[in-house]
C-alpha angles and dihedrals in degrees: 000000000000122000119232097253088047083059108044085049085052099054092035093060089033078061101046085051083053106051097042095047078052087049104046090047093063093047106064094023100130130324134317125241088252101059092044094056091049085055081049089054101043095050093049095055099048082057099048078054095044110041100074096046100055084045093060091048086059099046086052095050082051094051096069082056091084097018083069098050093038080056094041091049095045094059097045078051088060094042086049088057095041084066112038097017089248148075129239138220096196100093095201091066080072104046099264136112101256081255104043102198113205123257100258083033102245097130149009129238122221137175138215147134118306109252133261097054096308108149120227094248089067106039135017130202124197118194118203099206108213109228136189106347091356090072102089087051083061130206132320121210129189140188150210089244089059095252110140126197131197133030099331096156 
């Protein structure tokens, strides 16, 4: 049998294990204010980097919106002149509203005679008119003699 003092050793260093391994627990239990606010830091600044970037992808993505009905309502222009030796700049003769919008409705699409005097039977422009957050990319024009204008990368 154990002795008394054997005993009360035994629960003393039983204690102290006790207490470190308590101790110790607490210590490295999760993660500090500081760290935290590092991560914080980190992942704020890989947005800041990021944000403009991802909203000039979609810009871009946006952007082909009004380039592929500028495209589609241009050919039916030069079907239309194949047919009646002229352009138009009524939109509905070719089976679209006046206004055509685009089909995720970023622009909207107009026609009308190409500048500097050209009539409308010899040269046709069509304006896609950028709307809501379409608007900073600007607009895109396009005419009957292939020059584009605006951002059309």
């Amino acid at each position: 049998m154990k002795t008394m003092q054997q005993r009360a050793a035994l629960n003393q260093g039983q204690q102290q294990v006790q207490a470190t391994a308590k101790h110790s627990h607490n210590r490295w239990s999760g993660f500090t204010l500081i760290e935290l606010m590092i991560v914080v830091a980190i992942i704020g600044i890989l947005a800041a980097i990021a944000w403009p970037s991802y909203q000039d992808q979609v810009r871009q993505g946006r952007r082909g919106d009004g380039q592929a009905l500028l495209m589609e309502i241009l050919q039916a222009q030069e079907r239309f002149y194949i047919d009646r030796a002229t352009y138009t700049d009524n939109l509905t003769q070719l089976g679209y509203a006046a206004q055509q919008t685009s089909e995720n409705g970023f622009y909207i699409v107009t026609a009308g005679a190409c500048p500097g005097g050209a009539v409308i039977a010899a040269c046709v422009r069509l304006t896609a008119t950028a709307q809501g957050a379409q608007v900073a990319d600007g607009n895109l024009i396009l005419d009957s003699n292939g020059t584009r204008t605006g951002n059309w990368n």
